[in-house]
N, C-alpha and C positions, 0 to 999 in steps of 0.2 A: 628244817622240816621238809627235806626232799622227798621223803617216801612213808607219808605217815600211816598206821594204819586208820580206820575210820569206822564207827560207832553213831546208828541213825542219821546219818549225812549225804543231804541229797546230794545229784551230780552239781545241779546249779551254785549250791553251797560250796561246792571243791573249787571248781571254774571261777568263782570270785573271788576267793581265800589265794588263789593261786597267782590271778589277773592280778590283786593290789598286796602285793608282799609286807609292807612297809604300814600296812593298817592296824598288825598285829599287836597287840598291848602287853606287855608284861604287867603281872601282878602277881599276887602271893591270897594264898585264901583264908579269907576273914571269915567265916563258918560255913558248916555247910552240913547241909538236913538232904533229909532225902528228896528227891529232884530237884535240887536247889542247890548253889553254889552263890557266896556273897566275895567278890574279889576285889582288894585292894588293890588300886594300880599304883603303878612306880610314880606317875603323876601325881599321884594326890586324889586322883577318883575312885570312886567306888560304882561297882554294879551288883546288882541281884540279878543271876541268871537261872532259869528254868533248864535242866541239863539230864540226863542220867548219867553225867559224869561223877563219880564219886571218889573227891581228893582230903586227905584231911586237912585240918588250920595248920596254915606256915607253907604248904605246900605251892612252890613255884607252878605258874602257869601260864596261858598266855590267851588274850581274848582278841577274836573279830570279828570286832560289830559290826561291820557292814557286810558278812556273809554269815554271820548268829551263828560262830562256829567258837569252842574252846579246846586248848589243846592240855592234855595234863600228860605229860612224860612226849610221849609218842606215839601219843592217840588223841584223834580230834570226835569231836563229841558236837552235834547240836547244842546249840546255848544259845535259847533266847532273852533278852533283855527283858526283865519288868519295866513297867513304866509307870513314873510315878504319878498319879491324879492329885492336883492341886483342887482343894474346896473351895 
């Protein structure tokens, strides 16, 4: 992801995605609605991200979380994480 192009992504989002290489996550997408992306990761985790990213299910991609960016091909996308409220 040398030269991605970029889709709602602030500067500060780029400058952190850039700073920690190594934070990126692969997954594969387990549904996906509109503004919404539910990604399976190769770990074993799952996240729900809020995104205008639009990939279908099975579709390789890759999340980070610590700059709420997701990348689907060769385009990074804002992705923020849902978070889940315990009752």
């Amino acid at each position: 992801m040398s030269n991605p192009s970029r889709t709602d992504v602030l500067p500060i989002q780029e400058v952190v995605a850039k700073a920690s290489p190594s934070a990126w996550l692969d997954g594969l997408v387990l549904s996906s609605r509109p503004a919404e992306l539910t990604v399976v990761l190769l770990d074993g985790g799952v996240r729900t991200l809020t995104t205008g990213a639009g990939a279908p299910v099975g579709e390789p991609v890759a999340v980070h979380p610590v700059a709420e960016l997701v990348a689907v091909g060769g385009v990074w996308f804002s992705a923020r994480a849902e978070v889940a409220v315990e009752a």
